[in-house]
PDB file of the backbone (N, CA, C, O) and the ligand in Angstrom, with CONECT records:
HET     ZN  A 101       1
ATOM      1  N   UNK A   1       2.071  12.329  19.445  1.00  0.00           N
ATOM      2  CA  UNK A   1       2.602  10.987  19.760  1.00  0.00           C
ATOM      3  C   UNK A   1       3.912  11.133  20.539  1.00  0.00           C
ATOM      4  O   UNK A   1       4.832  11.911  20.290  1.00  0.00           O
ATOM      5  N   UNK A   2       3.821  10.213  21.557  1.00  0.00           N
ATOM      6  CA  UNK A   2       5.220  10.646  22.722  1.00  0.00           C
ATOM      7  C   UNK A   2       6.442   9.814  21.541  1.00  0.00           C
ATOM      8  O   UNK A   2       6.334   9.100  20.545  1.00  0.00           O
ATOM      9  N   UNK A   3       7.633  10.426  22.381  1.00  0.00           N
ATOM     10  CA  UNK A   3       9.104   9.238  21.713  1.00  0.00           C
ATOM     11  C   UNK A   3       8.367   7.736  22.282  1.00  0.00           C
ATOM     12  O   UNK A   3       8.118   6.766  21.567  1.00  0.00           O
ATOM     13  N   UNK A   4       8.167   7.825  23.412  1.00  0.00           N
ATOM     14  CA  UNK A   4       7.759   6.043  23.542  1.00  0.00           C
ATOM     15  C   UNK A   4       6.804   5.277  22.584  1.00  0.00           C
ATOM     16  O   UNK A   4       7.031   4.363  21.790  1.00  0.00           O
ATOM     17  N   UNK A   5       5.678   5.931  22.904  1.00  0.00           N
ATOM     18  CA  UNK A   5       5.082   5.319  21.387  1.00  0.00           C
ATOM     19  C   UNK A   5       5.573   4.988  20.099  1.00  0.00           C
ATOM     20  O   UNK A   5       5.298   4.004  19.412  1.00  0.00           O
ATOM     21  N   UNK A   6       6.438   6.061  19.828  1.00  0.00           N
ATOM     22  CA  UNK A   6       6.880   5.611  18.542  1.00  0.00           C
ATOM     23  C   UNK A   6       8.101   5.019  18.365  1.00  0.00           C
ATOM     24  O   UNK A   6       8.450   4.585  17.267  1.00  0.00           O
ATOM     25  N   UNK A   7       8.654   4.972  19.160  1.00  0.00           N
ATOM     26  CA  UNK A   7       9.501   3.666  19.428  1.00  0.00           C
ATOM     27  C   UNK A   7       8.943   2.336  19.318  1.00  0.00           C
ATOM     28  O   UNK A   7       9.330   1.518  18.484  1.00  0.00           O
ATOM     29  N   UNK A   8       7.737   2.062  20.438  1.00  0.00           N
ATOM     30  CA  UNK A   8       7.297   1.036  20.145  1.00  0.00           C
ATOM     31  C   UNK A   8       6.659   0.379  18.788  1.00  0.00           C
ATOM     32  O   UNK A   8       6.682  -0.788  18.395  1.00  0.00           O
ATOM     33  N   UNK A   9       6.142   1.438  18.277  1.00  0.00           N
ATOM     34  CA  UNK A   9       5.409   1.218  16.713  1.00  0.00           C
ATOM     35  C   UNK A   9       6.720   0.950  15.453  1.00  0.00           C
ATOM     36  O   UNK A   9       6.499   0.848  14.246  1.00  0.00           O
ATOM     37  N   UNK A  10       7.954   0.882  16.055  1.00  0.00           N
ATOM     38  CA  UNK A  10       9.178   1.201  15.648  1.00  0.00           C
ATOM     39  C   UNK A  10       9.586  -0.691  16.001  1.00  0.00           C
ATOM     40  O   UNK A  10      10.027  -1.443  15.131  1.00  0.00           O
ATOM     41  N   UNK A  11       9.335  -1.055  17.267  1.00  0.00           N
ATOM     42  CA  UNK A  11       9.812  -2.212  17.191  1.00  0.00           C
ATOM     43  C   UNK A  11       9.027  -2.903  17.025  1.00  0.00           C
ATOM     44  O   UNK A  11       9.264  -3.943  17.640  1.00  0.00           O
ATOM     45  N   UNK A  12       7.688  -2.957  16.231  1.00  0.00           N
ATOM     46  CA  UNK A  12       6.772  -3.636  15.634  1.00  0.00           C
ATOM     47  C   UNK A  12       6.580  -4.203  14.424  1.00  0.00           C
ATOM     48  O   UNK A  12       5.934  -5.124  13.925  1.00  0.00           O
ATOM     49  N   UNK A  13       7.733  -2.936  13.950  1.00  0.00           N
ATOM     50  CA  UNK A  13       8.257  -3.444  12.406  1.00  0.00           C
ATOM     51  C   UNK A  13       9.053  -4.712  12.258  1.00  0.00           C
ATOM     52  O   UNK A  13       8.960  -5.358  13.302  1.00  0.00           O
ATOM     53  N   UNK A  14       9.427  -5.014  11.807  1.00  0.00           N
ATOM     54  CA  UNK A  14      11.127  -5.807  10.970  1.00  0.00           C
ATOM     55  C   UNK A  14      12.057  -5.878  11.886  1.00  0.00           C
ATOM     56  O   UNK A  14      12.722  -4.845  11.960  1.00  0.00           O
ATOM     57  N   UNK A  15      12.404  -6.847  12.731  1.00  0.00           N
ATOM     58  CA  UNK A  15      13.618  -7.165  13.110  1.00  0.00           C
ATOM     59  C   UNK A  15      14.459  -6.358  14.474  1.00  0.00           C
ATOM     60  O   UNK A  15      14.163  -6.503  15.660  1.00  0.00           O
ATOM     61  N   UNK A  16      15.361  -5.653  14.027  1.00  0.00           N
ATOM     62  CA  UNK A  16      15.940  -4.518  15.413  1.00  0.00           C
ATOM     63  C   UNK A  16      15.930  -3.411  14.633  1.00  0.00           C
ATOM     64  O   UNK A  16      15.797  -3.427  13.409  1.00  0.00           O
ATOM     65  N   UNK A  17      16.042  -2.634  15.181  1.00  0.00           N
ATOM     66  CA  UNK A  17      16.118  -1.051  14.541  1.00  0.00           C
ATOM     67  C   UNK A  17      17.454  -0.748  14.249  1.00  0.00           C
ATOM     68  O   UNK A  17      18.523  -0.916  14.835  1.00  0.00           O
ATOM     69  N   UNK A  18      17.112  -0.265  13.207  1.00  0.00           N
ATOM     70  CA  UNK A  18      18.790   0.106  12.371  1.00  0.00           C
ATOM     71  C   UNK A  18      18.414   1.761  12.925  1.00  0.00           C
ATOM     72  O   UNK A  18      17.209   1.868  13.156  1.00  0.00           O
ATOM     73  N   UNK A  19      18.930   2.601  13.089  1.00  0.00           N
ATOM     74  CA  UNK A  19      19.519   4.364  12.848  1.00  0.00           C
ATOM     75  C   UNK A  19      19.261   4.826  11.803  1.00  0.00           C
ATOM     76  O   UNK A  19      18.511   5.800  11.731  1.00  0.00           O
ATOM     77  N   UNK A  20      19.836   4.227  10.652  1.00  0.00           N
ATOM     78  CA  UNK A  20      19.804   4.912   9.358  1.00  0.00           C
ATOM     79  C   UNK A  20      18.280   4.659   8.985  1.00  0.00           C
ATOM     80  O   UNK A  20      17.607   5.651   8.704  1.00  0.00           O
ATOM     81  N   UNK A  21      17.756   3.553   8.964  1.00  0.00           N
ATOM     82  CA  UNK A  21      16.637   3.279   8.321  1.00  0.00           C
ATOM     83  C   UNK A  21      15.657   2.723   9.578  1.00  0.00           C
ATOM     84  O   UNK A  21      15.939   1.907  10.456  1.00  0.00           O
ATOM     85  N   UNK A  22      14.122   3.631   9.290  1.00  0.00           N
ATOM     86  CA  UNK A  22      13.407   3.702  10.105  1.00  0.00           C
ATOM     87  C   UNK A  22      12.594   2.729   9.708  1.00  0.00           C
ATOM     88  O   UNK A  22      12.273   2.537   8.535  1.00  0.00           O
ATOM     89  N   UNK A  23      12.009   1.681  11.240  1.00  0.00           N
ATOM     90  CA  UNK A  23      11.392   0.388  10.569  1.00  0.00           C
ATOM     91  C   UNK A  23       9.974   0.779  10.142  1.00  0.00           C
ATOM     92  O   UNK A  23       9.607   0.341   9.052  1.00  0.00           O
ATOM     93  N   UNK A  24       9.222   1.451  10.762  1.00  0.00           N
ATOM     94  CA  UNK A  24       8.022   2.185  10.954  1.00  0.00           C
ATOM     95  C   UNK A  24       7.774   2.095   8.907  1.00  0.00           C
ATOM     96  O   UNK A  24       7.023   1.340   8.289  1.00  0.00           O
ATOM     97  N   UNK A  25       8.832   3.291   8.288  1.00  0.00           N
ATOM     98  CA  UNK A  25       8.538   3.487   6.884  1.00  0.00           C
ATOM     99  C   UNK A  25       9.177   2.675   6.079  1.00  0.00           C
ATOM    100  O   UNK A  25       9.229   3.058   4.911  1.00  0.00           O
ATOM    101  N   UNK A  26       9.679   1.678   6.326  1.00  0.00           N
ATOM    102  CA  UNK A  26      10.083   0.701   5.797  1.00  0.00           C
ATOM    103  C   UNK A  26       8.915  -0.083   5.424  1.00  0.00           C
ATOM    104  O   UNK A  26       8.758  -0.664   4.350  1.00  0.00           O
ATOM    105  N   UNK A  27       7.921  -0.038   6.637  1.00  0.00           N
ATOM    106  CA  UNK A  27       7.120  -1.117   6.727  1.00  0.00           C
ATOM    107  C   UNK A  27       5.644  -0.905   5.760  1.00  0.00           C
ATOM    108  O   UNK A  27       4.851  -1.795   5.453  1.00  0.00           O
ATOM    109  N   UNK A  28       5.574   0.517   5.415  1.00  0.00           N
ATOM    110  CA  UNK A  28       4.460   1.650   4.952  1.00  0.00           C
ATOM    111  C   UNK A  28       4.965   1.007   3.709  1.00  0.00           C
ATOM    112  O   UNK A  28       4.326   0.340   2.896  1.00  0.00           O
ATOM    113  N   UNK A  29       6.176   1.314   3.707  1.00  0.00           N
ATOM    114  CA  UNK A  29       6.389   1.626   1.785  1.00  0.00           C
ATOM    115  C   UNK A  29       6.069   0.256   1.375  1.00  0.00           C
ATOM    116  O   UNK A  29       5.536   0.190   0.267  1.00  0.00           O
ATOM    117  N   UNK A  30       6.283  -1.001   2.068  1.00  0.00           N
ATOM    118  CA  UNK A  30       6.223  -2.362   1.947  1.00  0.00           C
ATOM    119  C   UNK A  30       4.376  -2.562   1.744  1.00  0.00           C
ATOM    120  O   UNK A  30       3.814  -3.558   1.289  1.00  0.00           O
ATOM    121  N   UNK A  31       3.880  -1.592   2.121  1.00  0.00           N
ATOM    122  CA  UNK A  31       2.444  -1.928   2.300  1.00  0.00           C
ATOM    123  C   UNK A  31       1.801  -1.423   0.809  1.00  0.00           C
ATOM    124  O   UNK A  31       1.030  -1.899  -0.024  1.00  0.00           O
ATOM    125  N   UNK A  32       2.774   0.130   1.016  1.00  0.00           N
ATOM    126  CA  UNK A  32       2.390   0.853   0.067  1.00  0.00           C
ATOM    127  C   UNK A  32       2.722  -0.041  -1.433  1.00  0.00           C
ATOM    128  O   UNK A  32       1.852   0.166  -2.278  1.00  0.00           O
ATOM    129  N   UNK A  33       3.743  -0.913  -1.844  1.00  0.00           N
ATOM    130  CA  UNK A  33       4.172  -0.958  -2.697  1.00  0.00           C
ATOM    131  C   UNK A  33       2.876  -2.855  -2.833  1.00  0.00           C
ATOM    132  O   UNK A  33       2.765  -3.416  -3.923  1.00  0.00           O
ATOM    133  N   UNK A  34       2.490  -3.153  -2.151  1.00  0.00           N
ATOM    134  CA  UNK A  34       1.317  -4.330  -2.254  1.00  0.00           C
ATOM    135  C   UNK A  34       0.460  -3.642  -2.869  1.00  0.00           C
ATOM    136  O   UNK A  34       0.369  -3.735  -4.093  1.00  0.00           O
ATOM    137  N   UNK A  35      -0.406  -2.746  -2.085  1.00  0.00           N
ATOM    138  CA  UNK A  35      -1.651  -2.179  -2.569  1.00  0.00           C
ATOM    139  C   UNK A  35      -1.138  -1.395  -3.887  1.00  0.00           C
ATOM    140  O   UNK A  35      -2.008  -0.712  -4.428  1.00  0.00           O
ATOM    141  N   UNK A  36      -0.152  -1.391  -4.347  1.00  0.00           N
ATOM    142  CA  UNK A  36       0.147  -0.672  -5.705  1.00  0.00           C
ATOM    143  C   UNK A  36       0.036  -2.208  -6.707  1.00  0.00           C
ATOM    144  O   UNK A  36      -0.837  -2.292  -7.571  1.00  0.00           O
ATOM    145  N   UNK A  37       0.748  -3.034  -6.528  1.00  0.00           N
ATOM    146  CA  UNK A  37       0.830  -4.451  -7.169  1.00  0.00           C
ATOM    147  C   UNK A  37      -0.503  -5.025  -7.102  1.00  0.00           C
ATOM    148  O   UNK A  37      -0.948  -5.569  -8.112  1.00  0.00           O
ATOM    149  N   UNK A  38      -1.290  -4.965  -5.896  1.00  0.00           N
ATOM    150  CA  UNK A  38      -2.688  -5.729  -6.343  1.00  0.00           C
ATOM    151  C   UNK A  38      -3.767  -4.674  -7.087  1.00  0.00           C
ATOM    152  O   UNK A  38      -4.758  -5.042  -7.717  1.00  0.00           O
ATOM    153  N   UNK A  39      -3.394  -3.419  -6.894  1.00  0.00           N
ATOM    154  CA  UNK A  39      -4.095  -2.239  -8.102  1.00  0.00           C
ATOM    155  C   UNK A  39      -3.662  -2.700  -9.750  1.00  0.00           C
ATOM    156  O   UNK A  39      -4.427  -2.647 -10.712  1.00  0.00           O
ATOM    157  N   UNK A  40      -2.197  -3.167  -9.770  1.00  0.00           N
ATOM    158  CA  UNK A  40      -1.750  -2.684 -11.147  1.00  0.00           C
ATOM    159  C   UNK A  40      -2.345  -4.474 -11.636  1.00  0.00           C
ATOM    160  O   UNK A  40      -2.562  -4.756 -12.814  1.00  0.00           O
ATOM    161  N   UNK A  41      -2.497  -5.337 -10.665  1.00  0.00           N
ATOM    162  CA  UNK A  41      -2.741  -6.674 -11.310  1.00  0.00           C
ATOM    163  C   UNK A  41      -4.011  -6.643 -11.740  1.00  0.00           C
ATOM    164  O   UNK A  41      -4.265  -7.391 -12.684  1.00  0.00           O
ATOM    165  N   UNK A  42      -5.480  -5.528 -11.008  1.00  0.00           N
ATOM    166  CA  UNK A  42      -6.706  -5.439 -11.396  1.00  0.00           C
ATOM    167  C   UNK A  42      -6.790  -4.915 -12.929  1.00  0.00           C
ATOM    168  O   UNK A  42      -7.266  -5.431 -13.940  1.00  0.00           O
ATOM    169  N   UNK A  43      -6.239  -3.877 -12.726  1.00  0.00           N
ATOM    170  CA  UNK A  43      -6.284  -3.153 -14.223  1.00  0.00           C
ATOM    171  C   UNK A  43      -5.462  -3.922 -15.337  1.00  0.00           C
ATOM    172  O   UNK A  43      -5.734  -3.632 -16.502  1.00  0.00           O
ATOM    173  N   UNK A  44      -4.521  -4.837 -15.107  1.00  0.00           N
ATOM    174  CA  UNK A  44      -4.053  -5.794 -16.196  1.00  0.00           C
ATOM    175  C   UNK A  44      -5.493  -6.897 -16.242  1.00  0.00           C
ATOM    176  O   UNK A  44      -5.788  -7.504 -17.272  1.00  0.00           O
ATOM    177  N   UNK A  45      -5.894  -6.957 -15.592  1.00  0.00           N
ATOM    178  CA  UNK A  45      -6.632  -8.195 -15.485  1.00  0.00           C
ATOM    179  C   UNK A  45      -7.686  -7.248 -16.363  1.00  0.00           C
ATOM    180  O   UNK A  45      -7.830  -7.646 -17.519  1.00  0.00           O
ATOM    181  N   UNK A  46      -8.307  -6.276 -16.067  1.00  0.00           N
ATOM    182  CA  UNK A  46      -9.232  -5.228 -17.006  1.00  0.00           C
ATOM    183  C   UNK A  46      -8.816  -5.235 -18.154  1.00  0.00           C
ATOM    184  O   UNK A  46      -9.676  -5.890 -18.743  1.00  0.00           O
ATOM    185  N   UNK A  47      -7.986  -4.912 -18.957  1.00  0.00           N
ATOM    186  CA  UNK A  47      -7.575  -4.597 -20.216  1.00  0.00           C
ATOM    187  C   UNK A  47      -7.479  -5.824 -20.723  1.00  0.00           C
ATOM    188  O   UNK A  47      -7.300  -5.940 -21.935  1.00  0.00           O
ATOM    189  N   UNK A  48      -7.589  -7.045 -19.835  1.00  0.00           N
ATOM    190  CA  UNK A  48      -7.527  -8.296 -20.676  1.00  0.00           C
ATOM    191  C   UNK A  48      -9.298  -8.692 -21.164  1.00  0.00           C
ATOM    192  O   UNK A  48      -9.606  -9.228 -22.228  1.00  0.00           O
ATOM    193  N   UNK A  49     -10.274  -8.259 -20.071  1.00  0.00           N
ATOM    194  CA  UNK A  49     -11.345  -8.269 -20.413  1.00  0.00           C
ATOM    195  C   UNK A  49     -11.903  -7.304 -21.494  1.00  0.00           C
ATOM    196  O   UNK A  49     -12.600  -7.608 -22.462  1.00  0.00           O
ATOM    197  N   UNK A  50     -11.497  -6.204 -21.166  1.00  0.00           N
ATOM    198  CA  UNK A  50     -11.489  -5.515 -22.680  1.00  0.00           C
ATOM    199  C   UNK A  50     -10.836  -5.811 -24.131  1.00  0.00           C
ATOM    200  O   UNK A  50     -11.181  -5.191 -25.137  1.00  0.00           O
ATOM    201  N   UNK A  51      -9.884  -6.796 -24.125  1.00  0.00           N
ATOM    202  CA  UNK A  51      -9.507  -6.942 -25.310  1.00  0.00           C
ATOM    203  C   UNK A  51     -10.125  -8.429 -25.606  1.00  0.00           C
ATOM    204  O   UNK A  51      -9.451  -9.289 -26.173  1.00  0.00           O
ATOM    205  N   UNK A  52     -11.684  -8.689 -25.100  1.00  0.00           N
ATOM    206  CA  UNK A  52     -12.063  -9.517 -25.159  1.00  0.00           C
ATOM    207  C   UNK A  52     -11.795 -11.358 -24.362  1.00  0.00           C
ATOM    208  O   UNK A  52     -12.655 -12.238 -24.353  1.00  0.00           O
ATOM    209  N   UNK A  53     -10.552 -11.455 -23.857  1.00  0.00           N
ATOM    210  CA  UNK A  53      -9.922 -12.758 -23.309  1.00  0.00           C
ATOM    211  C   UNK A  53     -10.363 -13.025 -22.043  1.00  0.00           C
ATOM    212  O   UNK A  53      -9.648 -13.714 -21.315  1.00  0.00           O
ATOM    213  N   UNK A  54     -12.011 -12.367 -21.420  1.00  0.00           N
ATOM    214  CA  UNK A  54     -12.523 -12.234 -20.238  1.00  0.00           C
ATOM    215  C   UNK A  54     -13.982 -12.072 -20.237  1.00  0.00           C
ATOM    216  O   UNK A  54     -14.381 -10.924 -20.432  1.00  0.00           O
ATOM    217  N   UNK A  55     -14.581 -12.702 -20.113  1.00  0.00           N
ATOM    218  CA  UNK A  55     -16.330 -12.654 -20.019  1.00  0.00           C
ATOM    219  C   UNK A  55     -16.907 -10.899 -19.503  1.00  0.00           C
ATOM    220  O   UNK A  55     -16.374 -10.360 -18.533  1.00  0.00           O
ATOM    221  N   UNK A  56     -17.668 -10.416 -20.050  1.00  0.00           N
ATOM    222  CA  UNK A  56     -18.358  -9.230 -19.575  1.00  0.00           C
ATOM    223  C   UNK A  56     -18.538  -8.581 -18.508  1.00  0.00           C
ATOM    224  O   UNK A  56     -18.494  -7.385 -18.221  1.00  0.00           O
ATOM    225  N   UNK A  57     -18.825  -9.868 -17.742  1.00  0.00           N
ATOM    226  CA  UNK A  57     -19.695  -9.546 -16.817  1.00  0.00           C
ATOM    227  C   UNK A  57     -18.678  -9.277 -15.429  1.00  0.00           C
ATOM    228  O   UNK A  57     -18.871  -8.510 -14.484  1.00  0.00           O
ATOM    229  N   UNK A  58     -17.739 -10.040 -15.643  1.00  0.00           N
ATOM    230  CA  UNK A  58     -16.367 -10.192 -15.123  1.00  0.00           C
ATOM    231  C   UNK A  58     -15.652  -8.764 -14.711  1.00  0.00           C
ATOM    232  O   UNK A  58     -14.962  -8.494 -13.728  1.00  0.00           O
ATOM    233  N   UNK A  59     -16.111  -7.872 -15.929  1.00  0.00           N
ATOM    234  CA  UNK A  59     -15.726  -6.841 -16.242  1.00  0.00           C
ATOM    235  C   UNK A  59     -15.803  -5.927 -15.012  1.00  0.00           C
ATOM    236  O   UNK A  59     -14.839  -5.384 -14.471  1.00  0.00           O
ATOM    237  N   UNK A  60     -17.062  -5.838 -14.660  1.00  0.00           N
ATOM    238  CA  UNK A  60     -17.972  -4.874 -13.714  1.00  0.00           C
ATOM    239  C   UNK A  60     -17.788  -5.136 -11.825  1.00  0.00           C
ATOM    240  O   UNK A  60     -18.019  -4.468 -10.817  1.00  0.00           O
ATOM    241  N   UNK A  61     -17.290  -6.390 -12.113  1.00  0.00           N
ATOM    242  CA  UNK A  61     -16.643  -6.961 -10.293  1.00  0.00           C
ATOM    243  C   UNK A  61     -15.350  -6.748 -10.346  1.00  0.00           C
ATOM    244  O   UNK A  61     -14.771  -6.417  -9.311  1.00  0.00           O
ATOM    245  N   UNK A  62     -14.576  -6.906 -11.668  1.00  0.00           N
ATOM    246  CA  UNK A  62     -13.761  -6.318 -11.484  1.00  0.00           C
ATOM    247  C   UNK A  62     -13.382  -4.993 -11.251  1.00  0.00           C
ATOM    248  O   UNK A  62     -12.393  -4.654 -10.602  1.00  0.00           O
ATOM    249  N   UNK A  63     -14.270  -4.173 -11.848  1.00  0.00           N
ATOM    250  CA  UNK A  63     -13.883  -2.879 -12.048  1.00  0.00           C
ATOM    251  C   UNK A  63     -13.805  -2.310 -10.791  1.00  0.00           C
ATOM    252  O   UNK A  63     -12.885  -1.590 -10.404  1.00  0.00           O
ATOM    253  N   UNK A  64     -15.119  -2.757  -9.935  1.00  0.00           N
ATOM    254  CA  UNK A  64     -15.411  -2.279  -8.459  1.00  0.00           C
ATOM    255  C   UNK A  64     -14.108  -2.644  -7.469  1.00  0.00           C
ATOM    256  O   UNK A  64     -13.788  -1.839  -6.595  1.00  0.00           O
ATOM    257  N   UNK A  65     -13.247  -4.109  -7.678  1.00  0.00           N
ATOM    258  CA  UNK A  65     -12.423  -4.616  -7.055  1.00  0.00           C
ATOM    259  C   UNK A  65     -11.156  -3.610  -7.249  1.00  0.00           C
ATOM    260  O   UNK A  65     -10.443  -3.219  -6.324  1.00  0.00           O
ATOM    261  N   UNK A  66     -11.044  -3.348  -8.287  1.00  0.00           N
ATOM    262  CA  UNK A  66     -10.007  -1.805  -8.779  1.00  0.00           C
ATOM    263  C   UNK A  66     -10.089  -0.870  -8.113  1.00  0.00           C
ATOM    264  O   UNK A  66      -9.144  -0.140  -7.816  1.00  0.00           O
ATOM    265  N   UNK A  67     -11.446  -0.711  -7.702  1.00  0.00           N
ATOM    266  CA  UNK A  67     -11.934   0.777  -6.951  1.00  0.00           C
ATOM    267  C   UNK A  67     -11.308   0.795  -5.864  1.00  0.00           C
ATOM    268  O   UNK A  67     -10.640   1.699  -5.360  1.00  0.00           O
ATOM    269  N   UNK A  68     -11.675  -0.845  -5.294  1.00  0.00           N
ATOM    270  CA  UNK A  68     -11.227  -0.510  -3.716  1.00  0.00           C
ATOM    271  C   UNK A  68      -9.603  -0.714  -3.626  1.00  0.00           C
ATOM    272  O   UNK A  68      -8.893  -0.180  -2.774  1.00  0.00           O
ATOM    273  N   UNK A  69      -9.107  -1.668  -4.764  1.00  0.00           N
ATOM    274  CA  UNK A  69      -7.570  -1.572  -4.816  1.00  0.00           C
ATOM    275  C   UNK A  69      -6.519   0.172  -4.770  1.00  0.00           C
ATOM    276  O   UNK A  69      -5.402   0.538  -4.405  1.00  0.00           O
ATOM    277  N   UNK A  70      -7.797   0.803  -5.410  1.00  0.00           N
ATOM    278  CA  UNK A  70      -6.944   2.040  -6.072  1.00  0.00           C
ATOM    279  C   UNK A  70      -7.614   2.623  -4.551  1.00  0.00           C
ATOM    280  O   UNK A  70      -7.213   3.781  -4.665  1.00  0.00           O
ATOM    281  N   UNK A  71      -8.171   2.616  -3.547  1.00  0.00           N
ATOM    282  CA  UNK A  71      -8.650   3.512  -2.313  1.00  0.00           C
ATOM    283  C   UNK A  71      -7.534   2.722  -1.306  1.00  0.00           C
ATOM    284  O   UNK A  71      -6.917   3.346  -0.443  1.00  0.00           O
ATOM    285  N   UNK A  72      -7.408   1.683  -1.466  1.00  0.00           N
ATOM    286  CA  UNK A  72      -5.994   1.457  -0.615  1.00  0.00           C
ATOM    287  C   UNK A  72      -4.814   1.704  -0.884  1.00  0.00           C
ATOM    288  O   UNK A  72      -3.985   1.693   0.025  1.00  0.00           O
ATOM    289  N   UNK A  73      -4.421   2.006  -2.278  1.00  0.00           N
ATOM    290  CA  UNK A  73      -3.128   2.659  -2.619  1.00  0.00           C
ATOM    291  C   UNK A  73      -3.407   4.074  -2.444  1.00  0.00           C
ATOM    292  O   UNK A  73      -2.493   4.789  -2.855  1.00  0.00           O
ATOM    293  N   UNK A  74      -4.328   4.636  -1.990  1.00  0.00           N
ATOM    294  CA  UNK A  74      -3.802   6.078  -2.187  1.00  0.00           C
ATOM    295  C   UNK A  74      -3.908   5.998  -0.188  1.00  0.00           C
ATOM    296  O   UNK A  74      -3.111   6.734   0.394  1.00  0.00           O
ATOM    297  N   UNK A  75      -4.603   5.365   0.457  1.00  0.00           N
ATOM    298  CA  UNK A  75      -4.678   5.159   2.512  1.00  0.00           C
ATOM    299  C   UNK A  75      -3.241   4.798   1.844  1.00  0.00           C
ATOM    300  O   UNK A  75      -2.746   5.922   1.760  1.00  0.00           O
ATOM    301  N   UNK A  76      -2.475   4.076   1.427  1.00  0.00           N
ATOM    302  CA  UNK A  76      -0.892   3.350   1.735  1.00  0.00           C
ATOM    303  C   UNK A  76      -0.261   4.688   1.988  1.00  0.00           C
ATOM    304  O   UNK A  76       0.309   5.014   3.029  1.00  0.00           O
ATOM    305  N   UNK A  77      -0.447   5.504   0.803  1.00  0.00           N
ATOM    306  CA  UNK A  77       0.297   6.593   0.419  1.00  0.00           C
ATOM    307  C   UNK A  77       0.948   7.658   0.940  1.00  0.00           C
ATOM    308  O   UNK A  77       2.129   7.998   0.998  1.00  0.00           O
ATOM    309  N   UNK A  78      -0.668   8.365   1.517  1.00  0.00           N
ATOM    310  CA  UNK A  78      -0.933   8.856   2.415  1.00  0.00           C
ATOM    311  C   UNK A  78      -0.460   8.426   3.990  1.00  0.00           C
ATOM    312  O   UNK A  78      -0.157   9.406   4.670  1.00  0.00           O
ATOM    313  N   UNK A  79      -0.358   7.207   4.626  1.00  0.00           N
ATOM    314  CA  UNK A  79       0.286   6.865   5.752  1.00  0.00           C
ATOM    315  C   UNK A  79       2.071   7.013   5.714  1.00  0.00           C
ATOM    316  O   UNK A  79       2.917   7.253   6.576  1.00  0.00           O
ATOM    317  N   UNK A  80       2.108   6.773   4.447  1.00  0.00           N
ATOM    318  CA  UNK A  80       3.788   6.632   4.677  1.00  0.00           C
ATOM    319  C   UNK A  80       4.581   7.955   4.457  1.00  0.00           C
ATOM    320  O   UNK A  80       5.763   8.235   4.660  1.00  0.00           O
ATOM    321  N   UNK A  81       3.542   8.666   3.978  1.00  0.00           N
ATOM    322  CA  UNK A  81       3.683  10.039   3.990  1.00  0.00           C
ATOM    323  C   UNK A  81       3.878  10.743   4.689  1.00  0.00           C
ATOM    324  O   UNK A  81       4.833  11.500   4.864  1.00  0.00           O
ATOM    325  N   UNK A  82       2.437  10.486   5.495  1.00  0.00           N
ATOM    326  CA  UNK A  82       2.304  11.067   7.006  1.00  0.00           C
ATOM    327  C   UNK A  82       3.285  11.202   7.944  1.00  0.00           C
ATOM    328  O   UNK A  82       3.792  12.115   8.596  1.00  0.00           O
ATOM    329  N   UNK A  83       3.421   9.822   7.798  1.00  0.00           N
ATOM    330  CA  UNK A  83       4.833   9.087   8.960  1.00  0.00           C
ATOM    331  C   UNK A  83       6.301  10.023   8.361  1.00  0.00           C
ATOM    332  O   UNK A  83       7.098  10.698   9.013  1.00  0.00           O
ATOM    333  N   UNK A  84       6.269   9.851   7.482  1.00  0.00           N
ATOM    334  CA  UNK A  84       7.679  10.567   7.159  1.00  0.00           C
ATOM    335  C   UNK A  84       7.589  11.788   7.555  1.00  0.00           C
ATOM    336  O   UNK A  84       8.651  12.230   7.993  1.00  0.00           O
ATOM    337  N   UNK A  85       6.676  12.532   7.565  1.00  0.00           N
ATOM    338  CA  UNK A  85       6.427  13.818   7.355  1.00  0.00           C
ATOM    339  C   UNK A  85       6.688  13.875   9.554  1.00  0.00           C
ATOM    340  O   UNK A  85       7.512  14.534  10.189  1.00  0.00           O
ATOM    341  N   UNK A  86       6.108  13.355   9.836  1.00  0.00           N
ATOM    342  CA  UNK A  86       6.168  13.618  11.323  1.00  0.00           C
ATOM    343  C   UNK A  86       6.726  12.778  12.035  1.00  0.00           C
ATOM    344  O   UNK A  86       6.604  12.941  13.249  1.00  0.00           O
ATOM    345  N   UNK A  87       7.388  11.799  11.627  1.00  0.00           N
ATOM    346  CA  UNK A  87       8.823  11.277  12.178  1.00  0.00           C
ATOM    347  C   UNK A  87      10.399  11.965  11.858  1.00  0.00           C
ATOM    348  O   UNK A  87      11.407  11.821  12.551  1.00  0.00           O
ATOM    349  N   UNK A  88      10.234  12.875  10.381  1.00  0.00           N
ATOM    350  CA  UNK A  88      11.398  13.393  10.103  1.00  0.00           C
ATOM    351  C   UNK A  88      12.477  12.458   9.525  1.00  0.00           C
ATOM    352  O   UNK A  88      13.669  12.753   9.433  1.00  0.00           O
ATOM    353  N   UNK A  89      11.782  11.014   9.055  1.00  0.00           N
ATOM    354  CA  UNK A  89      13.064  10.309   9.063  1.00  0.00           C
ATOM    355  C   UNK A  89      12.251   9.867   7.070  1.00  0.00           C
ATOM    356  O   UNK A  89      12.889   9.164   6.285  1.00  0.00           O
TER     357      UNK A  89
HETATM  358 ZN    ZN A 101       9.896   6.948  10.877  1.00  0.00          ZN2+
END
């Protein structure tokens, strides 16, 4: 990836670019930290069906909806990772 590119993917983020803080992983961790909150709201929502306060069947769409919650928190993860790792910042 050239400096221009990632500049531009830089002013795509949040506002103007600060120096200290890169908008790029600002914007990851912001993603990263959703797909962690709509993971942790599935599995609360699970343990409520398991302790009975949730129909059965409920159980099993949910569970799958977890699946794909918990496959986007670990793509979040992994991107903001990435980015750090080969932006240096
Ligand atoms: Zn960066």
């Amino acid at each position: 990836m050239s400096p221009a590119t990632d500049l531009q993917i830089c002013l795509n983020g949040y506002g103007s670019i600060d120096d200290r803080c890169c908008e790029e992983k600002l914007h990851l961790l912001f993603e990263y930290r959703n797909a962690t909150n709509l993971y942790a709201t599935h599995v609360a929502l699970m343990a409520e069906i398991a302790g009975g306060l949730l129909a059965k069947d409920e159980f099993d769409l949910l569970s799958e909806a977890a699946s794909q919650a918990h496959e986007k928190c670990i793509e979040a993860r992994e991107h903001f990772f990435k980015h750090a790792e080969e932006h240096g910042c």
